[in-house]
PyMOL Python script that loads the backbone (N, CA, C, O; Angstrom):
from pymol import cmd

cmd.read_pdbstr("""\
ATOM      1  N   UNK A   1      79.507  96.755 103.090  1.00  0.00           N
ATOM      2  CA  UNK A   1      79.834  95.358 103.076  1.00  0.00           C
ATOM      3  C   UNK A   1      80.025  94.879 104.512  1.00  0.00           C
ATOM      4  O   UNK A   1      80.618  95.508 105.389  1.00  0.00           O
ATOM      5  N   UNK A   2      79.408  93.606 104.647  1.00  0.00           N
ATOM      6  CA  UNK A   2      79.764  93.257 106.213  1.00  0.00           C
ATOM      7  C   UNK A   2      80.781  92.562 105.955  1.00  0.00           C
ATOM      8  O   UNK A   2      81.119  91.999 104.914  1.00  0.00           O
ATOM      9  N   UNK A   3      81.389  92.643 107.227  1.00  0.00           N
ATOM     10  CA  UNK A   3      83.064  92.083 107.615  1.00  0.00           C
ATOM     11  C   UNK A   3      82.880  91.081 108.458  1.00  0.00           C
ATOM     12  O   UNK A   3      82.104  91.400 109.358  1.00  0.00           O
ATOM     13  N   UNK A   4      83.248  90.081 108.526  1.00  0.00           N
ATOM     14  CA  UNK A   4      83.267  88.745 109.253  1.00  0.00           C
ATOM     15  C   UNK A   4      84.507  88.462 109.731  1.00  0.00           C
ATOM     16  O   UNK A   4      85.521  88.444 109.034  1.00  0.00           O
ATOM     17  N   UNK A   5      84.445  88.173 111.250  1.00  0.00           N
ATOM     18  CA  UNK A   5      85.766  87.696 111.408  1.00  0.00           C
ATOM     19  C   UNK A   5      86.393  86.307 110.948  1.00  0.00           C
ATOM     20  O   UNK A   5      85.444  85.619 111.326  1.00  0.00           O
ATOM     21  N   UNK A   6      86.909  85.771 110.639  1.00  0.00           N
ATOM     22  CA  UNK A   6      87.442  84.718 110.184  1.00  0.00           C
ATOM     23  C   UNK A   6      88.483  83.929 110.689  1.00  0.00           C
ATOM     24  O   UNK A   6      89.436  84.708 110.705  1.00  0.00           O
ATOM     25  N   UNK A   7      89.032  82.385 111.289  1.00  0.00           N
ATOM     26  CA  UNK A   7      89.979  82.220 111.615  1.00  0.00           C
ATOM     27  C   UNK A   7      90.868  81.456 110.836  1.00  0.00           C
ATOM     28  O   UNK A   7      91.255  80.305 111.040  1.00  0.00           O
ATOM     29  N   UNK A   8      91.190  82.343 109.781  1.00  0.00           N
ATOM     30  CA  UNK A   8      92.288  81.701 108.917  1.00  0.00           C
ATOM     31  C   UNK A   8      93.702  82.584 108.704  1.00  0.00           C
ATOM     32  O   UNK A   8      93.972  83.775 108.545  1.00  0.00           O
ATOM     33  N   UNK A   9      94.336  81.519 108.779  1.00  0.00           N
ATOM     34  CA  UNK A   9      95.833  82.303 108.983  1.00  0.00           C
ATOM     35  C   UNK A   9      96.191  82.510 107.335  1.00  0.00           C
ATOM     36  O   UNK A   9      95.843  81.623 106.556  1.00  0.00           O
ATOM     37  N   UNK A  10      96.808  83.556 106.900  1.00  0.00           N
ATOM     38  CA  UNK A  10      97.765  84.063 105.899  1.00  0.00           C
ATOM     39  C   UNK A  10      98.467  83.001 105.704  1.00  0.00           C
ATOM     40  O   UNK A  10      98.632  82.404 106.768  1.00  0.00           O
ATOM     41  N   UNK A  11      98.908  82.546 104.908  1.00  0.00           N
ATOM     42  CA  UNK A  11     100.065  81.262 104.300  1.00  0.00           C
ATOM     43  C   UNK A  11     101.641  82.464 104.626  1.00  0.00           C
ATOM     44  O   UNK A  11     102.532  82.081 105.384  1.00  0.00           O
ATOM     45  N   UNK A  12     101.702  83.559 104.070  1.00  0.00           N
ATOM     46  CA  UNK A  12     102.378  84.553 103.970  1.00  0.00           C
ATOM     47  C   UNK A  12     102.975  84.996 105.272  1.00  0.00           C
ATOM     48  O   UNK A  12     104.182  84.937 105.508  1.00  0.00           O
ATOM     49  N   UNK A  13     102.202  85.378 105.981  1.00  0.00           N
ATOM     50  CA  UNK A  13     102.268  86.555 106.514  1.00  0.00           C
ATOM     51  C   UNK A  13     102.303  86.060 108.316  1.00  0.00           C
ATOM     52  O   UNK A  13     103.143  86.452 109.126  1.00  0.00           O
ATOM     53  N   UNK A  14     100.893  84.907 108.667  1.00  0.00           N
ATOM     54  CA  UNK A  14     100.495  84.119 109.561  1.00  0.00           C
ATOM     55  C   UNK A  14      99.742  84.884 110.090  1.00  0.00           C
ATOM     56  O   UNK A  14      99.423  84.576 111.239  1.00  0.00           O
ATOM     57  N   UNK A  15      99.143  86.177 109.506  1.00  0.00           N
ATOM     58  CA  UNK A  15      98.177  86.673 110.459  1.00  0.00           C
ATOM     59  C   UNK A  15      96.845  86.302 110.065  1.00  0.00           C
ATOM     60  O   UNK A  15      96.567  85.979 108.910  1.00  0.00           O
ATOM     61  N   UNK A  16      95.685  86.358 111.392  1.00  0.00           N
ATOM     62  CA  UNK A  16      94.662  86.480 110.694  1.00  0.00           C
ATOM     63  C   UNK A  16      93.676  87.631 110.083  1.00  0.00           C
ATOM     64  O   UNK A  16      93.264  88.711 110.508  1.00  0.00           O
ATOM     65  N   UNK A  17      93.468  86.770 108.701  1.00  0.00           N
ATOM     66  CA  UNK A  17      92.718  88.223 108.157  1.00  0.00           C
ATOM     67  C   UNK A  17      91.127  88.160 108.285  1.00  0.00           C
ATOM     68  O   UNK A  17      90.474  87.258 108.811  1.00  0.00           O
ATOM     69  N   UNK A  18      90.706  89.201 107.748  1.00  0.00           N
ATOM     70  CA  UNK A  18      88.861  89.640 107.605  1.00  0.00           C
ATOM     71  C   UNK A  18      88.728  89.486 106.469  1.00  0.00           C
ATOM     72  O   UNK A  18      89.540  89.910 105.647  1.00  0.00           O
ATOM     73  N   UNK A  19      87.548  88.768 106.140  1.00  0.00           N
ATOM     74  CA  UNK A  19      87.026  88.468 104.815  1.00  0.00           C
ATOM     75  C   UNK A  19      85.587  89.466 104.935  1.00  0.00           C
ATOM     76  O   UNK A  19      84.728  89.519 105.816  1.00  0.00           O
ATOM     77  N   UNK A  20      85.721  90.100 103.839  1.00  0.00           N
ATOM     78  CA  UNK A  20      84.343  90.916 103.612  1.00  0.00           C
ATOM     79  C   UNK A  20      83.257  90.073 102.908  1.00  0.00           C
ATOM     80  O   UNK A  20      83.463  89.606 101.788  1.00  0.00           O
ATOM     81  N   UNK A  21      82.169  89.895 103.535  1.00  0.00           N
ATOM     82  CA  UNK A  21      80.872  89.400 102.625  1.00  0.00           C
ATOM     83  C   UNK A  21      79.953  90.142 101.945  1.00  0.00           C
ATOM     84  O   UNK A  21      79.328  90.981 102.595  1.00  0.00           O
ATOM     85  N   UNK A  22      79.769  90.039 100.966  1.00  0.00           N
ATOM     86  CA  UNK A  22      78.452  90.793 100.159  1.00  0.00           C
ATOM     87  C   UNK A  22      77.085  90.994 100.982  1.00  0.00           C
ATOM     88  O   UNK A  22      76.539  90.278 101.822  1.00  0.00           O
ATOM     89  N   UNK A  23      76.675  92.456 100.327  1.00  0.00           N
ATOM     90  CA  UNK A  23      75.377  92.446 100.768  1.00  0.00           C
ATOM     91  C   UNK A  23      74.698  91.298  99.994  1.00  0.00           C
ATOM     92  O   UNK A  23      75.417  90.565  99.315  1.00  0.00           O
ATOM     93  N   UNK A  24      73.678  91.135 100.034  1.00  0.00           N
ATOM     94  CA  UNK A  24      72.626  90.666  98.902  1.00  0.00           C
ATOM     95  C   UNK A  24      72.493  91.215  98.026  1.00  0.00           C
ATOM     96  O   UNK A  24      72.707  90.593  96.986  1.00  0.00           O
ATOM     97  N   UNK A  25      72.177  92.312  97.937  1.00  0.00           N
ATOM     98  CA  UNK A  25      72.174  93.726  97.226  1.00  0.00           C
ATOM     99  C   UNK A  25      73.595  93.330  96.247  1.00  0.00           C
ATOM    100  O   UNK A  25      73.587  92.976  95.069  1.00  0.00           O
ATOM    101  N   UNK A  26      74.532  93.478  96.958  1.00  0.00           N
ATOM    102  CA  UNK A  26      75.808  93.678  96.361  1.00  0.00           C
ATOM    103  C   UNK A  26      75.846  92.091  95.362  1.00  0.00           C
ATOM    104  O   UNK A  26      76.390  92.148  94.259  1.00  0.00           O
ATOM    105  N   UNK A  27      75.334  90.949  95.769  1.00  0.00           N
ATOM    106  CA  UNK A  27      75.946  89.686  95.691  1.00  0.00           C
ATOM    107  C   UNK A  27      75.205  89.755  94.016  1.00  0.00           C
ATOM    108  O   UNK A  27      75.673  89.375  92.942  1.00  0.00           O
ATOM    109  N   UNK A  28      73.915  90.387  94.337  1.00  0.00           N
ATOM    110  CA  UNK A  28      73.220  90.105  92.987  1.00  0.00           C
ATOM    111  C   UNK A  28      73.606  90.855  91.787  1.00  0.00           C
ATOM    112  O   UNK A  28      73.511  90.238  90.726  1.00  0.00           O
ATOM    113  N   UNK A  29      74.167  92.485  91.735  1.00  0.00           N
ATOM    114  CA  UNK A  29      74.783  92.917  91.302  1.00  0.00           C
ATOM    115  C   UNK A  29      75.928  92.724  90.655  1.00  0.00           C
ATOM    116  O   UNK A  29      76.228  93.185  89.554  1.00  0.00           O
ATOM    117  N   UNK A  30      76.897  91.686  91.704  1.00  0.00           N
ATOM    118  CA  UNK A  30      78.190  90.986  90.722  1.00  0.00           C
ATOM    119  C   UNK A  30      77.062  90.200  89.524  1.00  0.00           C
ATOM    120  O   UNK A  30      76.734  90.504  88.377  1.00  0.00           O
ATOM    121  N   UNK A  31      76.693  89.068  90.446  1.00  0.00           N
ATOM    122  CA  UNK A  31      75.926  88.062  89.444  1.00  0.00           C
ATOM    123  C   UNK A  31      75.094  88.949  88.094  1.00  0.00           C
ATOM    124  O   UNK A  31      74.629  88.226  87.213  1.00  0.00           O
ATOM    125  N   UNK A  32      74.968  90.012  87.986  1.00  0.00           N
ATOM    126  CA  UNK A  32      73.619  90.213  87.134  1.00  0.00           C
ATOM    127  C   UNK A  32      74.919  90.811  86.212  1.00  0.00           C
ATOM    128  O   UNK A  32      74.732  90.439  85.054  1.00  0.00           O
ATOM    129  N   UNK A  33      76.012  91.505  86.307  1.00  0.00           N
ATOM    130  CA  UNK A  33      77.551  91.990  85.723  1.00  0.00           C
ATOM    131  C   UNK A  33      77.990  90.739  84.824  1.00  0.00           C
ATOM    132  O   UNK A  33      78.196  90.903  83.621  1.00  0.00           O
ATOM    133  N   UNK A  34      78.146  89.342  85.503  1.00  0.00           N
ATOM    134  CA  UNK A  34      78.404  88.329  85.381  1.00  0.00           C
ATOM    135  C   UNK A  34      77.843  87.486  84.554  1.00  0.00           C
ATOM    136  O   UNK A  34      78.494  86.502  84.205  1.00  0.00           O
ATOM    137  N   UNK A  35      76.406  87.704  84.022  1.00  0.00           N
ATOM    138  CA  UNK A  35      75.696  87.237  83.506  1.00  0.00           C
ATOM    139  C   UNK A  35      76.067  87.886  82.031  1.00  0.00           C
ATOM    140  O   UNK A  35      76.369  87.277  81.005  1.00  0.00           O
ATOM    141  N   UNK A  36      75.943  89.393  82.254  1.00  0.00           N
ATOM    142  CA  UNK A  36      75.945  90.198  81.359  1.00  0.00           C
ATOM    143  C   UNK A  36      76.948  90.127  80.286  1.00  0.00           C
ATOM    144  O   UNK A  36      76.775  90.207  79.070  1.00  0.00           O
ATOM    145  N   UNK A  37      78.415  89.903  81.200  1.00  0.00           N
ATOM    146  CA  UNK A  37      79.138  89.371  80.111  1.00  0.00           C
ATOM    147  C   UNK A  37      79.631  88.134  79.295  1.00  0.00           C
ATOM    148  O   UNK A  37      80.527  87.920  78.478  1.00  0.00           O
ATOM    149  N   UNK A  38      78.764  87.511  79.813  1.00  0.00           N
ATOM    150  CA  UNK A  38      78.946  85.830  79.320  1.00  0.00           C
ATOM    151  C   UNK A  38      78.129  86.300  77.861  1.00  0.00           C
ATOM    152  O   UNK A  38      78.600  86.315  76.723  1.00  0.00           O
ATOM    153  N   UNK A  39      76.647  86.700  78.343  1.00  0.00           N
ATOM    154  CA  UNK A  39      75.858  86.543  77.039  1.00  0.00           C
ATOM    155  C   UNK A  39      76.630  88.140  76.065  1.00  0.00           C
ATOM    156  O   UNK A  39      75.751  88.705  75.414  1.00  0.00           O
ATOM    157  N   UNK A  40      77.686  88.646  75.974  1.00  0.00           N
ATOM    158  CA  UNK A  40      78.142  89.515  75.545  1.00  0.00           C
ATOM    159  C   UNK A  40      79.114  88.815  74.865  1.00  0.00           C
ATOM    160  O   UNK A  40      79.509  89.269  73.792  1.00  0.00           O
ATOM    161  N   UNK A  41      79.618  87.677  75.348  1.00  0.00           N
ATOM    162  CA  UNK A  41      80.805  86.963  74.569  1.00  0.00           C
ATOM    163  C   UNK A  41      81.972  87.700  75.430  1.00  0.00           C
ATOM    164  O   UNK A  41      82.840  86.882  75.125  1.00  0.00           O
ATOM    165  N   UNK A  42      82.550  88.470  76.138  1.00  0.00           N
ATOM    166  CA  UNK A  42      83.215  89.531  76.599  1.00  0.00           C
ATOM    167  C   UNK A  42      84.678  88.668  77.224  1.00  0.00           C
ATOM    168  O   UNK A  42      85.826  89.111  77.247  1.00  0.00           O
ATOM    169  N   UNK A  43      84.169  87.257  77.721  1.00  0.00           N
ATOM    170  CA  UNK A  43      85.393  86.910  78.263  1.00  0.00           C
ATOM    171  C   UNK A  43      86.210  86.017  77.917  1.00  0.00           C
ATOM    172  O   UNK A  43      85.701  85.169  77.184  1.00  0.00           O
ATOM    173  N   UNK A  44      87.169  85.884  78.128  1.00  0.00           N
ATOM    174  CA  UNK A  44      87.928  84.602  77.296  1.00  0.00           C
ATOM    175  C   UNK A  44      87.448  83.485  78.337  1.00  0.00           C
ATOM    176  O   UNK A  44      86.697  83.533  79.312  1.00  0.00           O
ATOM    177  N   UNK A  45      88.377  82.194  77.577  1.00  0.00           N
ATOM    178  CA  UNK A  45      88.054  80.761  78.194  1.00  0.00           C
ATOM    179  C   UNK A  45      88.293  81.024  79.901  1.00  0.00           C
ATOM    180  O   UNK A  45      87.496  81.129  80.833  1.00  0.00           O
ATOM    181  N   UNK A  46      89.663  81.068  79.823  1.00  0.00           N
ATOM    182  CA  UNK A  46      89.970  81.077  81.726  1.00  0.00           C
ATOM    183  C   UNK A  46      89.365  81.996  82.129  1.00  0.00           C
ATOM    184  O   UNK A  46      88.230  81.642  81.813  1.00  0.00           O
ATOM    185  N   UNK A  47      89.240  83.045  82.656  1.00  0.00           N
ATOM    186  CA  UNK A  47      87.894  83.993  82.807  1.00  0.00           C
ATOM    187  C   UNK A  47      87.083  83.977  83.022  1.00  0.00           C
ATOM    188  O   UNK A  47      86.576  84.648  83.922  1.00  0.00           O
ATOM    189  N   UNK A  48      86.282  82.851  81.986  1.00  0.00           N
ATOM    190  CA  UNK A  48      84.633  82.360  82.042  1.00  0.00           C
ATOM    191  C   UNK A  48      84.582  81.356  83.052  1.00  0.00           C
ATOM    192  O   UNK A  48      83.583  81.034  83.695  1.00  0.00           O
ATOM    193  N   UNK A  49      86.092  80.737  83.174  1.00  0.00           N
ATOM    194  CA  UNK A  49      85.836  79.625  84.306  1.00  0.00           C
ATOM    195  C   UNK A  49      85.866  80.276  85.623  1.00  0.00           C
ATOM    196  O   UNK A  49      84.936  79.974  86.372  1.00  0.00           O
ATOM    197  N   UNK A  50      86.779  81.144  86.080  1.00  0.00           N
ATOM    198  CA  UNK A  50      86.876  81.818  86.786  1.00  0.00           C
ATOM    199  C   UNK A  50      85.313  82.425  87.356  1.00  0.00           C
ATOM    200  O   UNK A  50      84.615  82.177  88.339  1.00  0.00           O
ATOM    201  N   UNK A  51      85.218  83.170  86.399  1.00  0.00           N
ATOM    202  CA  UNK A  51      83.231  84.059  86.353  1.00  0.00           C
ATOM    203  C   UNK A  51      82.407  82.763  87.331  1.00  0.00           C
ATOM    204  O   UNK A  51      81.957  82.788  88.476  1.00  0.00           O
ATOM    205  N   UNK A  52      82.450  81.931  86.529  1.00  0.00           N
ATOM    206  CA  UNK A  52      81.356  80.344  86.463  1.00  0.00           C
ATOM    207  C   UNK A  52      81.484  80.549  88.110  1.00  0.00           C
ATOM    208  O   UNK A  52      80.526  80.985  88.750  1.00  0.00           O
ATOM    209  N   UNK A  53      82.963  80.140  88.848  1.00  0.00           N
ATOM    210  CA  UNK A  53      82.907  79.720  89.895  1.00  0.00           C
ATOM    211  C   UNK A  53      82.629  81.119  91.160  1.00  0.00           C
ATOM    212  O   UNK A  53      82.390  81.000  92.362  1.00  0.00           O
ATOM    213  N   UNK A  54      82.748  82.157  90.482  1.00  0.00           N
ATOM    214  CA  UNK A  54      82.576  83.435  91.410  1.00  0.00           C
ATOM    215  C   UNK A  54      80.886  83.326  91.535  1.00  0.00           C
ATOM    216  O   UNK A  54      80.345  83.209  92.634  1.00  0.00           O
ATOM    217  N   UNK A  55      80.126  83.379  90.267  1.00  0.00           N
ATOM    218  CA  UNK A  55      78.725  83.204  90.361  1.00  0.00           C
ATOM    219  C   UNK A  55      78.141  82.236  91.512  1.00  0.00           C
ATOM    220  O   UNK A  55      77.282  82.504  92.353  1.00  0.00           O
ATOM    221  N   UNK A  56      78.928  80.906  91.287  1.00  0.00           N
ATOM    222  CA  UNK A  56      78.296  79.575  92.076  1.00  0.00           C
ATOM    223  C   UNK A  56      78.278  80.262  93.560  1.00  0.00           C
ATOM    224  O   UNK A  56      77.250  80.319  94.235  1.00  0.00           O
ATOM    225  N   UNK A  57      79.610  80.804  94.008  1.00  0.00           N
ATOM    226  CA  UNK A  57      79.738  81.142  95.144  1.00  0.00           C
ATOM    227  C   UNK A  57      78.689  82.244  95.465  1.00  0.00           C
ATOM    228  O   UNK A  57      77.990  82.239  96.478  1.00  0.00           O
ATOM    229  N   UNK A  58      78.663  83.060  94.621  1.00  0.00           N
ATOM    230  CA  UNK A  58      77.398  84.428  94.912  1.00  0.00           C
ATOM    231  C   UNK A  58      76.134  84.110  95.440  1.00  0.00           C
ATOM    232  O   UNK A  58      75.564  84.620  96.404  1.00  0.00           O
ATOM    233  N   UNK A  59      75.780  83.245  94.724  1.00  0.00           N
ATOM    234  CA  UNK A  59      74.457  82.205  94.617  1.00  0.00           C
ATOM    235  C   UNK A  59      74.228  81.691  95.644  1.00  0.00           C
ATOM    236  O   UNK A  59      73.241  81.781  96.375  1.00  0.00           O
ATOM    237  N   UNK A  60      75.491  80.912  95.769  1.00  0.00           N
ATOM    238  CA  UNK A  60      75.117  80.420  97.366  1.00  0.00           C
ATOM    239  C   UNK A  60      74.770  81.185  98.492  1.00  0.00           C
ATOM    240  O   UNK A  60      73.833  81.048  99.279  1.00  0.00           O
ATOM    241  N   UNK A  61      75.972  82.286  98.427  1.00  0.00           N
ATOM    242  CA  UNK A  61      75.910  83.416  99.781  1.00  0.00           C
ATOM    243  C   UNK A  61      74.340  83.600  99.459  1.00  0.00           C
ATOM    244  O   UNK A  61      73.635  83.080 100.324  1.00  0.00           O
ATOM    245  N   UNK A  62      73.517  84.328  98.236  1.00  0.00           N
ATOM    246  CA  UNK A  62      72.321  84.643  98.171  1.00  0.00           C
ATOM    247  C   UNK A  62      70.987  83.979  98.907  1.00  0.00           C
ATOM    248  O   UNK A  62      70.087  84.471  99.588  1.00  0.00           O
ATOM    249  N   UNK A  63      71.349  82.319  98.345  1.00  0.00           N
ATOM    250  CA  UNK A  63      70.361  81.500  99.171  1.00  0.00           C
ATOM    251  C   UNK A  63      70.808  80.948 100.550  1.00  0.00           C
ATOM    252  O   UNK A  63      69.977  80.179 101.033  1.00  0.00           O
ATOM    253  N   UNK A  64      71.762  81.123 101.194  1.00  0.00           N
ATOM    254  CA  UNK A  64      72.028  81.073 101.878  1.00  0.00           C
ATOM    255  C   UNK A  64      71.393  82.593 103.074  1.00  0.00           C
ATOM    256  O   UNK A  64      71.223  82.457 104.286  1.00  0.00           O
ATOM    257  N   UNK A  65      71.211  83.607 102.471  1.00  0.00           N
ATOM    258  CA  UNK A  65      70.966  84.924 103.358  1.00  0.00           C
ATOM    259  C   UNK A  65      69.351  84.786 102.602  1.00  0.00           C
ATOM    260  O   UNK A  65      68.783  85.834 102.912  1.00  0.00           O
ATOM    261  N   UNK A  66      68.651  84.159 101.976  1.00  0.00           N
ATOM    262  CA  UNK A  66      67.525  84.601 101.950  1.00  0.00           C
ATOM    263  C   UNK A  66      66.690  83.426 102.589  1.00  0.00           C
ATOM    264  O   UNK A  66      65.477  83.603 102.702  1.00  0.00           O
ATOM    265  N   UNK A  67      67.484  81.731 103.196  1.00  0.00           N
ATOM    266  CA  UNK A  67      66.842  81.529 103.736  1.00  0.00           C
ATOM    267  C   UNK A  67      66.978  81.685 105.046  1.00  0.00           C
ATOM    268  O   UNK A  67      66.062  81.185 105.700  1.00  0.00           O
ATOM    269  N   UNK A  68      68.263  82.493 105.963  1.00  0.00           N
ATOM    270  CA  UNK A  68      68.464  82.815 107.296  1.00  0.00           C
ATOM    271  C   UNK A  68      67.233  84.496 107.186  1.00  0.00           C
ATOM    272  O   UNK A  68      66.900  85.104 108.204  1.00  0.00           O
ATOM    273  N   UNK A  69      66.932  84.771 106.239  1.00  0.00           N
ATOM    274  CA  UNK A  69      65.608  86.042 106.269  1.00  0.00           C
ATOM    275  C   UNK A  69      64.674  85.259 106.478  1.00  0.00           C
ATOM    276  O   UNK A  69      64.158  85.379 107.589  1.00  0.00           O
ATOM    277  N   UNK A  70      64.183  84.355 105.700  1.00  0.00           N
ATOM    278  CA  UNK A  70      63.104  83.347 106.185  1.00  0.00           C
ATOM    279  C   UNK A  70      62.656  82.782 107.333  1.00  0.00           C
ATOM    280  O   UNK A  70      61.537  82.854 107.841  1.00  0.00           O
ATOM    281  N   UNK A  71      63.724  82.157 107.730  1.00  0.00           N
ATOM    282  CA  UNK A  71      63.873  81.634 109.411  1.00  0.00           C
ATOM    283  C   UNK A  71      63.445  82.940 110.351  1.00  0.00           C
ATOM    284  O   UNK A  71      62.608  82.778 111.240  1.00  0.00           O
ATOM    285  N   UNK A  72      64.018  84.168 110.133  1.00  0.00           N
ATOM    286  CA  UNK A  72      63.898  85.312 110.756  1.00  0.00           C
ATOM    287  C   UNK A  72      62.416  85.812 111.121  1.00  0.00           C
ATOM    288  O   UNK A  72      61.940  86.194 112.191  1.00  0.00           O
ATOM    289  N   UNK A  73      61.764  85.644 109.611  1.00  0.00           N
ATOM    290  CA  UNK A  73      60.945  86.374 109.574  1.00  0.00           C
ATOM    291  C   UNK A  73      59.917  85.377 110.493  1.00  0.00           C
ATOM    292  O   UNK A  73      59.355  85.828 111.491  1.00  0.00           O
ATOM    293  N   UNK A  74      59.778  84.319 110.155  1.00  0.00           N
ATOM    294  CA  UNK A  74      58.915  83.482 110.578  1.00  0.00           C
ATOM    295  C   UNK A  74      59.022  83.165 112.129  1.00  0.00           C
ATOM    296  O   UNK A  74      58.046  82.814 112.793  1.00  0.00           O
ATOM    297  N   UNK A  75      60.316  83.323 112.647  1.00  0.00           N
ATOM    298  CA  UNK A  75      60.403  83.522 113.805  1.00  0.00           C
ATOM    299  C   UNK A  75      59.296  84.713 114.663  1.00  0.00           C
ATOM    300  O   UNK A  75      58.468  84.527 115.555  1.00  0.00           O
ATOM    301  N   UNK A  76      59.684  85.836 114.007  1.00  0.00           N
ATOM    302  CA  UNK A  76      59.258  87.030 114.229  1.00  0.00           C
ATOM    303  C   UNK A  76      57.936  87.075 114.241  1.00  0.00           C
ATOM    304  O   UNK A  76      57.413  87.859 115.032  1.00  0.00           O
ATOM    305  N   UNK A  77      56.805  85.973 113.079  1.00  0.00           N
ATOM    306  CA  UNK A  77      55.757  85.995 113.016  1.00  0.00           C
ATOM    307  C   UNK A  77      54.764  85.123 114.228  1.00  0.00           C
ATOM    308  O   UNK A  77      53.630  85.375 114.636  1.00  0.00           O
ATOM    309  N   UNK A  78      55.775  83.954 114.603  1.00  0.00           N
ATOM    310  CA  UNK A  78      55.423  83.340 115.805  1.00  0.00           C
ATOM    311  C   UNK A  78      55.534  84.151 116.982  1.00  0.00           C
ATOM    312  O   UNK A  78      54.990  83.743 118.009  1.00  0.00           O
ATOM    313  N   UNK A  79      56.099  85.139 116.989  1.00  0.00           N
ATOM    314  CA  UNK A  79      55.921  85.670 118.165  1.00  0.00           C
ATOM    315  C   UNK A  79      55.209  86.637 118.638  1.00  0.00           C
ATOM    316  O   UNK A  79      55.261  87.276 119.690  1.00  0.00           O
ATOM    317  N   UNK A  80      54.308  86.676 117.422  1.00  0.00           N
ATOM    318  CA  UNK A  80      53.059  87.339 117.632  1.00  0.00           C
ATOM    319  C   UNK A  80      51.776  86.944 117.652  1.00  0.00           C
ATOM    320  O   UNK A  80      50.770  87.652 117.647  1.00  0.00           O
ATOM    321  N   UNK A  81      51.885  85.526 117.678  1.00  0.00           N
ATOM    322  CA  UNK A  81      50.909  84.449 117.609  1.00  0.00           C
ATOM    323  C   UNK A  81      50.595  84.061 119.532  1.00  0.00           C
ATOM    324  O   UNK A  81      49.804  83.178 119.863  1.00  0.00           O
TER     325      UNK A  81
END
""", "prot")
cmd.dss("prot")
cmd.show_as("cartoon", "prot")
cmd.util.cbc("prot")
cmd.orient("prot")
């Protein structure tokens, strides 16, 4: 998992902490878990809302890292042009 530094203070504590980000790999894995148990019936009401909003966020990180691969790649391809 990559680790990002972050500058947010603890409400608690006042330090700052590290937030870990998903691989892609990893991000799709929650989501495909996530999926799995919705169409399983598996979770209760609060739960599912909970799930709903962990997914949205996954999703994003996902398209968010597959279009900074894009930019990458295409970078990479111009510079062989």
């Amino acid at each position: 998992m990559e680790i990002r530094r972050v500058e947010l203070l603890n409400d608690k504590t006042g330090l700052v902490m590290d937030i870990k980000e998903e691989s892609y790999n990893e991000a799709i894995e929650k989501l495909r878990l996530i999926v799995e148990a919705i169409e399983k019936g598996d979770l209760e009401v609060d739960l599912l809302s909970e799930k709903v909003k962990e997914a949205s966020r996954l999703i994003k990180l996902c398209k968010d890292k597959l279009y900074k691969a894009d930019l990458e790649v295409k970078k990479v391809l111009e510079e062989l042009d």
